[in-house]
C-alpha positions in Angstrom: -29.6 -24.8 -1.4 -26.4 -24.4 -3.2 -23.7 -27.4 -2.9 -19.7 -27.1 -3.8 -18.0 -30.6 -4.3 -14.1 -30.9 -4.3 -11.4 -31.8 -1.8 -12.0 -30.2 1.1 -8.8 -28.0 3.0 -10.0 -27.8 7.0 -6.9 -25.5 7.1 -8.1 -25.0 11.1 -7.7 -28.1 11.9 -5.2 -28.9 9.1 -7.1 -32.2 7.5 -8.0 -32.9 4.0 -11.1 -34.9 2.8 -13.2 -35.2 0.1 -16.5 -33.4 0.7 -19.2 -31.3 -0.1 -20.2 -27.7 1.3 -23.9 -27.0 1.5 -25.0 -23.2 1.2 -28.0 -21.4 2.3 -28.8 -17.4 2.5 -24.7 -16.8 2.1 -23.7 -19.2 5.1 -22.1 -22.6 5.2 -25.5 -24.5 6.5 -23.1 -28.3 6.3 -20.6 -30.0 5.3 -20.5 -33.6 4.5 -17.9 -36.2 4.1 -17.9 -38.1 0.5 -16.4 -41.8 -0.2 -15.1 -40.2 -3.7 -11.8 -38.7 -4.5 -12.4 -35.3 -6.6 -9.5 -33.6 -9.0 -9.9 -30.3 -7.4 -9.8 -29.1 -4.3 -11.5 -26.0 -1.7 -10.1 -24.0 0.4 -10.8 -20.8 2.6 -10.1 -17.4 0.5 -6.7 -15.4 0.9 -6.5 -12.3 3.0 -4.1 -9.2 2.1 -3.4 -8.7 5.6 -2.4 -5.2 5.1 -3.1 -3.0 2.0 -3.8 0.6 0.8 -6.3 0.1 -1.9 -5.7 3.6 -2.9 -2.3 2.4 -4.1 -4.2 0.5 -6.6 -5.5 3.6 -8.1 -9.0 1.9 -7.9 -11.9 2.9 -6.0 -12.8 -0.4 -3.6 -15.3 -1.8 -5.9 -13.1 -2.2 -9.0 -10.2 -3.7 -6.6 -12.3 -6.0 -5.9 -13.2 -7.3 -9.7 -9.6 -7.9 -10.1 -9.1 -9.7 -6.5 -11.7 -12.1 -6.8 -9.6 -13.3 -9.8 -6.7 -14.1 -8.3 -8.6 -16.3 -5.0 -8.5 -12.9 -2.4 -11.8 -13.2 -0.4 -10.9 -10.0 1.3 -8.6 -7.5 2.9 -7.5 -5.9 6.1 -7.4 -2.1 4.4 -5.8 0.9 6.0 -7.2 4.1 4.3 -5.1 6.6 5.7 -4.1 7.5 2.0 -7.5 9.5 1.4 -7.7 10.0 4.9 -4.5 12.1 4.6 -6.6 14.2 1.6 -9.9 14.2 2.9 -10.0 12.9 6.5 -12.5 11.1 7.9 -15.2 11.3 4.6 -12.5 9.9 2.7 -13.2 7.1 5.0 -16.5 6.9 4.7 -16.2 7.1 1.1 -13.7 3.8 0.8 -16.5 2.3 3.4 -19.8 3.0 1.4 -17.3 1.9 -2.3 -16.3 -1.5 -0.6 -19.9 -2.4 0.0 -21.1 -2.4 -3.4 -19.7 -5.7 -4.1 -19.7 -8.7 -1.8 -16.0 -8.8 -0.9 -14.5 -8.4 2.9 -13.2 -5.2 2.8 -12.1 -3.8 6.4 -10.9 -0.7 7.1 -9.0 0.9 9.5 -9.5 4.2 11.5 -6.1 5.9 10.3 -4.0 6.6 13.2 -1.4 9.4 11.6 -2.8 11.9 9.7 -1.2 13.7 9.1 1.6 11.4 9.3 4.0 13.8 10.6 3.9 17.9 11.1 6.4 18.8 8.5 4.3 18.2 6.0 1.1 19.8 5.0 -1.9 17.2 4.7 -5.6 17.6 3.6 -7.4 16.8 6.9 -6.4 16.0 10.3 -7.8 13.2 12.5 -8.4 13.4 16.1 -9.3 10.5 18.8 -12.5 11.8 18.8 -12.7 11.1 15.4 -11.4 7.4 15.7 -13.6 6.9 18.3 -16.4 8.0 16.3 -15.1 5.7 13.1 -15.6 2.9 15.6 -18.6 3.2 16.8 -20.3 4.5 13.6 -18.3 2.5 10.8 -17.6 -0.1 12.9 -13.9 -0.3 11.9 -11.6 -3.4 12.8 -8.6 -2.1 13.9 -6.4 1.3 14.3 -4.5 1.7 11.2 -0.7 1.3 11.5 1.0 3.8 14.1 3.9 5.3 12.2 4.5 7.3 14.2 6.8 5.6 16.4 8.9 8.3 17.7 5.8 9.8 18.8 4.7 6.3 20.6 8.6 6.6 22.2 8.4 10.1 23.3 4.4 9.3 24.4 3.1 12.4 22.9 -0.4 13.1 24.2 -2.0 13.1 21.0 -1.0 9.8 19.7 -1.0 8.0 22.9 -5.0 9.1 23.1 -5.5 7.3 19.7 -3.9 4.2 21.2 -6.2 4.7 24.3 -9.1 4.6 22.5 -8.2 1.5 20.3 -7.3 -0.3 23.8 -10.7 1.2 25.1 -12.5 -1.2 22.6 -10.2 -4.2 22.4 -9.0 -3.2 18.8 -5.8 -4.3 17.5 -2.8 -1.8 16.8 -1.4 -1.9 13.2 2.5 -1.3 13.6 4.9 0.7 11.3 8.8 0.2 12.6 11.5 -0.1 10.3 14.5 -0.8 12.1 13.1 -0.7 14.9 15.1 -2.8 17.5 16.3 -2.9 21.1 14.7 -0.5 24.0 13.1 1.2 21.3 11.1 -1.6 19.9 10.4 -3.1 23.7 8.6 0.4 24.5 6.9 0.1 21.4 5.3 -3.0 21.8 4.8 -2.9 25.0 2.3 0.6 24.0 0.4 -1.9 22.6 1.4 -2.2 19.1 0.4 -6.0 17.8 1.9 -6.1 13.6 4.6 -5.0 11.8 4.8 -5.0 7.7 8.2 -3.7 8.0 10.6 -5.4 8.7 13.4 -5.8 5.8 16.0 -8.3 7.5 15.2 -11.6 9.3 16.8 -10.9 12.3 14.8 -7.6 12.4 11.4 -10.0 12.0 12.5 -12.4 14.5 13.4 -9.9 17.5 9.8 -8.1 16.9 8.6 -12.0 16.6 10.0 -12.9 19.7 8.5 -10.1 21.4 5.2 -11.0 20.3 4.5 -8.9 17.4 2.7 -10.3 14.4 5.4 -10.3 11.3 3.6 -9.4 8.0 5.6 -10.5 5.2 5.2 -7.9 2.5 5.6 -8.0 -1.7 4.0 -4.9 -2.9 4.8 -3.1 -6.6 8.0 -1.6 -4.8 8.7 -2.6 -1.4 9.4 -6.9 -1.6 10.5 -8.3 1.5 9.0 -11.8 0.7 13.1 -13.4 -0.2 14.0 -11.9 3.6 11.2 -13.0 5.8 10.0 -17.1 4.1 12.9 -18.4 6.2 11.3 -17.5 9.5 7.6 -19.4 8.3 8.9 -22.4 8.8 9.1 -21.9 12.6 6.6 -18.9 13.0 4.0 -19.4 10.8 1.4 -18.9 13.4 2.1 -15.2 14.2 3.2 -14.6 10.2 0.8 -13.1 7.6 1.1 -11.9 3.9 0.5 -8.6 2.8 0.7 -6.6 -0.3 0.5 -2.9 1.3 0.8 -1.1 -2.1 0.5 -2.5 -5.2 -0.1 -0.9 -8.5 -2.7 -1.8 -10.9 -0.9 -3.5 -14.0 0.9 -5.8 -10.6 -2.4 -6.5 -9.1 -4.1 -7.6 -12.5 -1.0 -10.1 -12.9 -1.2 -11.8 -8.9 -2.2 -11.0 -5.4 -1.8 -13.0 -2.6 -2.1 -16.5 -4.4 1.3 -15.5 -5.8 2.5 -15.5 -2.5 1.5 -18.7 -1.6 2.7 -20.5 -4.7 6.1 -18.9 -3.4 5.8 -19.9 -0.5 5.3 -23.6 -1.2 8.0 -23.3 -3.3 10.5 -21.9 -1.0 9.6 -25.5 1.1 7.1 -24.5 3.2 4.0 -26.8 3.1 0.8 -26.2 1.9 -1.1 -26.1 5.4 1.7 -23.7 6.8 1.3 -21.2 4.0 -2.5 -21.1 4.1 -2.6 -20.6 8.0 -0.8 -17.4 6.5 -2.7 -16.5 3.6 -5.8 -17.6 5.1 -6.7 -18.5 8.9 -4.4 -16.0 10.9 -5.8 -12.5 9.6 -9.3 -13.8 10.5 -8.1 -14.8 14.0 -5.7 -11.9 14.3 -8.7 -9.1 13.7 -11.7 -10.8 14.1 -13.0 -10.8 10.8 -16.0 -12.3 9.7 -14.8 -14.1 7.0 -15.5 -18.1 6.7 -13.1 -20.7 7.3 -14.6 -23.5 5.9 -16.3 -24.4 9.3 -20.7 -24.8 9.8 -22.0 -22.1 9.9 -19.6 -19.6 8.7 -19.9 -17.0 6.0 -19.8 -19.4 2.4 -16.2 -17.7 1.8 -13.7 -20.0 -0.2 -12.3 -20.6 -3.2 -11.8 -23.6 -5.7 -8.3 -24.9 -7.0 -6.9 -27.1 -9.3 -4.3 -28.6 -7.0 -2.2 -27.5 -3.6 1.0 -26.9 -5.4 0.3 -24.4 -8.4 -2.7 -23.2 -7.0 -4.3 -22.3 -10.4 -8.3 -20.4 -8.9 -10.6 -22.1 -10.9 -13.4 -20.4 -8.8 -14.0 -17.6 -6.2 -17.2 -17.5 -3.6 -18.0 -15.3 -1.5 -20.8 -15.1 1.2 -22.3 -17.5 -1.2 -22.2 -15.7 -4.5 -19.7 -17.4 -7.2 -17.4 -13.8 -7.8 -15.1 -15.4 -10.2 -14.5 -18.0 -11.9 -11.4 -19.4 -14.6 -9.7 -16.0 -14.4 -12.8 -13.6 -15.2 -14.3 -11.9 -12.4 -18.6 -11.9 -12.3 -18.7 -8.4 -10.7 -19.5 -5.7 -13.6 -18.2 -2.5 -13.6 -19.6 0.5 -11.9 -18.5 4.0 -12.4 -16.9 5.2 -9.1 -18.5 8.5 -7.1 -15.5 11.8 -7.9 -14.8 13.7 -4.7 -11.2 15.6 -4.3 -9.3 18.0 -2.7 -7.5 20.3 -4.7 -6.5 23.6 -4.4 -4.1 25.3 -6.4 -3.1 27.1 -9.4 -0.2 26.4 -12.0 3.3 26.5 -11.3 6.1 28.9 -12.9 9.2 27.7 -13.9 11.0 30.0 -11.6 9.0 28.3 -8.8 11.8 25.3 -9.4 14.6 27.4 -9.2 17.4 26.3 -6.4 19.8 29.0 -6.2 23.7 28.0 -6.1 25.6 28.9 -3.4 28.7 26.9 -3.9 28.2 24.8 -1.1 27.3 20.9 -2.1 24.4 19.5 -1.4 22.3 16.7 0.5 20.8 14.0 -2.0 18.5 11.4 -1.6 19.7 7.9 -2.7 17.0 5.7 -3.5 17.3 1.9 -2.7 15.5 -0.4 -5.5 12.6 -2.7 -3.6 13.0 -0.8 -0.6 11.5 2.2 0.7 14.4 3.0 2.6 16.6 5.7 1.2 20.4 6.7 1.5 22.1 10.0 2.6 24.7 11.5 -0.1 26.3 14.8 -0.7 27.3 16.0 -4.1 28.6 19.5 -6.1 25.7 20.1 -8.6 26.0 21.6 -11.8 25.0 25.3 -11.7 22.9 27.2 -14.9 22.5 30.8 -14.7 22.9 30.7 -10.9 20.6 28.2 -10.0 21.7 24.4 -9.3 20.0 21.6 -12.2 19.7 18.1 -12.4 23.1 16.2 -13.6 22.0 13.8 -15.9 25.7 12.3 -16.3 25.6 11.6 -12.5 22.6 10.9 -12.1 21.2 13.3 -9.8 18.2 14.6 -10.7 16.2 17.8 -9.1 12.8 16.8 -7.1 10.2 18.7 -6.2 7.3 18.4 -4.0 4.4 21.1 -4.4 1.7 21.9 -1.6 -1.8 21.0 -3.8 -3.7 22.0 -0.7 -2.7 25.8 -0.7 -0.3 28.1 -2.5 3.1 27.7 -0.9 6.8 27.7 -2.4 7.6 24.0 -3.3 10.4 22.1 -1.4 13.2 21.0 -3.6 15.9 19.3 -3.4 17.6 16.4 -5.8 18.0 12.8 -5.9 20.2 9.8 -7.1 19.3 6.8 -8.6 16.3 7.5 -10.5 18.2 7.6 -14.0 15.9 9.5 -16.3 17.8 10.7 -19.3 15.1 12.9 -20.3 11.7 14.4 -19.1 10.2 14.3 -16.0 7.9 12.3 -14.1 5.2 13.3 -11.7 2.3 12.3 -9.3 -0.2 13.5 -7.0 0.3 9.8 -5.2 2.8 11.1 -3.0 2.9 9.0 0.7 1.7 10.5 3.0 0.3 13.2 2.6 -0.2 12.9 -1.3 0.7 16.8 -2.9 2.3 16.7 -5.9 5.5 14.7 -6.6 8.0 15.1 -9.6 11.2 14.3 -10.8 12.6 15.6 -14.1 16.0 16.3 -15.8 14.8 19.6 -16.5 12.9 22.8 -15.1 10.8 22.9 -18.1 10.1 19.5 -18.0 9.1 19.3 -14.3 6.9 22.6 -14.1 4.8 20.9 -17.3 4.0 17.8 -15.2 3.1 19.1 -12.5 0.9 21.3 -14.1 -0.7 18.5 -16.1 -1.9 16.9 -12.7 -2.7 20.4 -11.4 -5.3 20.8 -14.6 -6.7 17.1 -13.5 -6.6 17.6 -10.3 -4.9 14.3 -9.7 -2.8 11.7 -11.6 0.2 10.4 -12.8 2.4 12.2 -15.9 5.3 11.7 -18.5 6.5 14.8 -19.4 9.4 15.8 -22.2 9.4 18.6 -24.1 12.5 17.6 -26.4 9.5 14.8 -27.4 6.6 16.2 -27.7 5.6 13.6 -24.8 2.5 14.2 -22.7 1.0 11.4 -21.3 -1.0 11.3 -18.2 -3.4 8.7 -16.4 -5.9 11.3 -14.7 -6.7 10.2 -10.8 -9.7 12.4 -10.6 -10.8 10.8 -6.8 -8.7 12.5 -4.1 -6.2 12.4 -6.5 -5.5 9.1 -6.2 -7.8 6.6 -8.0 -9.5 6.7 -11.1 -12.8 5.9 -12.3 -12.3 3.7 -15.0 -12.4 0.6 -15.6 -9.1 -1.6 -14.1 -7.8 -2.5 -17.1 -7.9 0.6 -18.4 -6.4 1.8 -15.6 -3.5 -1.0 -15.9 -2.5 -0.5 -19.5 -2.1 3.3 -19.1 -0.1 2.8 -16.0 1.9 0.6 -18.2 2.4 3.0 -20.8 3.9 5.3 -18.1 6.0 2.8 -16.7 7.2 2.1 -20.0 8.2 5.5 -20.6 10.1 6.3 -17.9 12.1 2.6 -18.1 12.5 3.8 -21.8 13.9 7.0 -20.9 16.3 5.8 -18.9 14.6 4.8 -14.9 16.1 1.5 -14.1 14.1 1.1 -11.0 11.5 -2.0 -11.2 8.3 0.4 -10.3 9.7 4.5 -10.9 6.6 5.5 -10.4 5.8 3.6 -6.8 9.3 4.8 -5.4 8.4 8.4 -6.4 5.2 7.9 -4.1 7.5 7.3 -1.3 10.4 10.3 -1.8 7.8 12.1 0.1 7.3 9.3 3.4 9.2 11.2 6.0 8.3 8.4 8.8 11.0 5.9 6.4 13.9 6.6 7.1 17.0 8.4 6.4 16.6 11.5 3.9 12.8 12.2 2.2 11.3 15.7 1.0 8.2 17.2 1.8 6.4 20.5 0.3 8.1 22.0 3.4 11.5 21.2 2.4 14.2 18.1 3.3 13.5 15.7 6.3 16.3 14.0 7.9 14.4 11.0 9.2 16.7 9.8 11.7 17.2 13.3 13.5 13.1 13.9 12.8 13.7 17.5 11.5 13.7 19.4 8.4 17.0 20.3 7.4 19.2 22.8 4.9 19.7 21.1 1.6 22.9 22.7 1.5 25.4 20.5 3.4 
């Protein structure tokens, strides 16, 4: 029988004692009470509460290597992402991956993919096939609903999703930015129970108030954390933390414990913040993950103190998983499967022809996945409209990797490369190929670098001699190397594009979203521009 000494944290029934946890076959078999004071202290594991793991670029199992670092026992894991490329297998494959290691990983049966029907998707999944994810895979919960104007208008097919969730007592992930009034009441009241969303307090109180579960997000783009701390303070017990998407060389630097350390430091106590990070996405989905209680699964972590937080030690079902900043688990070369399906690109398959009329632009918001609506002359070059670096408004394109098709195109503000192009076949939701460039040139080589992968992320400038790519040979989106490999070349390409002009804190991440038609106001698709407050394509000339 194994035995952990320290301070314990009953975060459940918020009392601290010195103590020490007995463990047998993976499970809490006691826990005693000790007359000595110890210097560190043990606690119950953090939950991300929401997260694509995909967004990592790693496969489950080498998420997990870096998580057990940084005190995360587990994660509530939507895996719509390679559901979007490879439909229910792509499940299955994030399922069998996350077992290889004993972390909590739980996934979701994706409820939107595809995510809309203006864009064109790898698979599609029916409520047949969430009700077969549930009773075969035994997922925890229907991944988020973002399709709320769907839920509004009760289409047929996505209120049969939500039937079958309710038919087996699972909880409904939501997806509702700005979301408020009538709109939101009907939305809830479908049965929609979370929100990681919200980007305004009040927005997170009225969805609080109306019994919602308020995720407070901090991914490697989208930060809401500054907005949403006030409300803990009051609603902690219907608040959880979440990362949602967050990039490897972010991940390898903090996870949820940042969160908490925040937290604490923006006055919230200790027992508050770890009802967040800790208790409420056990209770909340029904997770099997110990809470410090007899009996439960030997789940917790050790810490130097409750204000920094510093994990001197990670344990899960038992088995120590980390321990001072190195994880235990070794590496293990991820499975490849894909879904790719095209040739390379043309230059002349970039071309935008100028008709003298000006044009819609997106406007990207830093930390947000919102975007504005603009309209702007473009500069013209042998009768087709280019990127205007002076302005810059740059062209994007998005290219169907599931079938040959003609691209959309369109261009966008606020990216501020001043040369090359940047691509990626991480593109939300549906996940073709992404780019942005100040040049045709430049943008047809970058997306045909990921073409010849068949997945990844590229720095492209011909006036260089710059070719750099991090190849994401699973669905496109992961790799199979080892994290830190994976985090320093994502660096390198971060660094490129900042060096070449991007001021945005994660160029790469807001690229992903350009192509997330359920955020609102103005994204692109391979079918062309989506105005996502009328839910339409629309003319990209104004």
């Amino acid at each position: 029988m194994k035995k952990y000494s320290g301070n314990i944290v009953d975060v459940l029934n918020e009392k601290v004692y010195p103590g020490t946890i007995y463990v047998e076959n993976g499970k809490i078999k006691k826990i005693t009470k000790d007359l000595v004071e110890y210097e560190t202290f043990i606690l119950p594991g953090f939950i991300d509460a929401h997260v694509h793991v995909e967004s990592s670029m790693l496969p489950p199992s080498e998420f997990a290597r870096i998580a057990v670092i940084h005190g995360s026992v587990g994660c509530v894991s939507d895996a719509h992402e390679i559901a979007n490329v490879m439909g229910v297998e792509g499940v299955k494959y994030m399922i069998d991956s996350g077992h290889i290691f004993p972390f909590h990983f739980y996934f979701s049966a994706p409820s939107c993919v595809p995510a809309t029907c203006m864009e064109t998707s790898g698979a599609k999944i029916t409520a047949e096939d969430i009700e077969k994810m549930i009773l075969e895979y035994k997922v925890k919960y229907l991944g988020e609903m973002m399709n709320f104007p769907g839920v509004l208008r009760e289409l047929p097919e996505v209120m049969d999703k939500i039937k079958v969730a309710k038919k087996y007592n699972l909880p409904i992930d939501g997806h509702a930015p700005g979301l408020t009034g009538d709109d939101l009441k009907t939305y809830v009241k479908a049965g929609i129970s979370t929100d990681h969303e919200s980007f305004t307090e009040e927005e997170a109180l009225e969805k609080l108030k109306l019994g919602m579960k308020i995720l407070i997000r901090e991914g490697s783009a989208a930060k809401n954390f500054n907005e949403l701390i006030p409300l803990a303070d009051e609603y902690f017990e219907d608040m959880m933390f979440c990362s949602d998407d967050k990039h490897p060389n972010d991940l390898i630097k903090g996870h949820i414990n940042s969160l908490v350390r925040r937290s604490i430091s923006s006055g919230i106590s200790a027992m508050k913040t770890l009802r967040m990070a800790c208790v409420n996405p056990v209770l909340h989905y029904d997770l099997d993950v110990g809470l410090l209680q007899k009996g439960d699964s030997a789940d917790f972590i050790e810490v130097n103190n409750l204000h920094g937080f510093e994990i001197l030690k990670t344990v899960i079902k038992g088995t120590v998983v980390a321990e001072n900043n190195v994880t235990n688990l070794p590496y293990k070369p991820a499975k490849i499967v894909n879904n790719f399906n095209i040739a390379k690109k043309k230059i002349e398959d970039c071309f935008v022809p100028d008709k003298g009329k000006p044009v819609k632009v997106i406007e990207t918001i830093d930390h947000q996945l919102m975007t504005n609506k603009g309209t702007f002359m473009l500069k013209a070059q042998d009768g087709n409209l280019v990127s205007d670096i002076e302005n810059d408004i740059l062209k994007i394109v998005v290219i169907n990797r599931y079938s040959e098709a003609n691209p959309g195109i369109s261009f966008i503000k606020g990216f501020g490369l001043k040369d090359g192009a940047i691509a990626s076949s991480v593109a939300h939701d549906s996940h073709n190929i992404i780019v942005v460039g100040t040049n045709d040139k430049d943008i047809c080589d970058a997306a045909n670098m990921i073409i010849e992968k068949k997945g990844g992320i590229a720095f492209v400038s011909n006036k260089q001699q710059k070719y750099e790519i991090l190849p994401l040979p699973i669905a496109g989106l992961m790799s199979n190397e080892p994290y830190y490999v994976v985090a320093e070349k994502y660096d390198d390409l971060d660094i490129l594009a900042k060096i070449n002009g991007s001021k945005l804190i994660a160029p790469f991440m807001t690229l992903s979203f350009m192509a997330l038609l359920v955020i609102p106001s103005i994204k692109l698709s391979d079918k062309g521009l989506f105005d996502g407050e009328k839910f339409e394509l629309v003319d990209i000339y104004a």
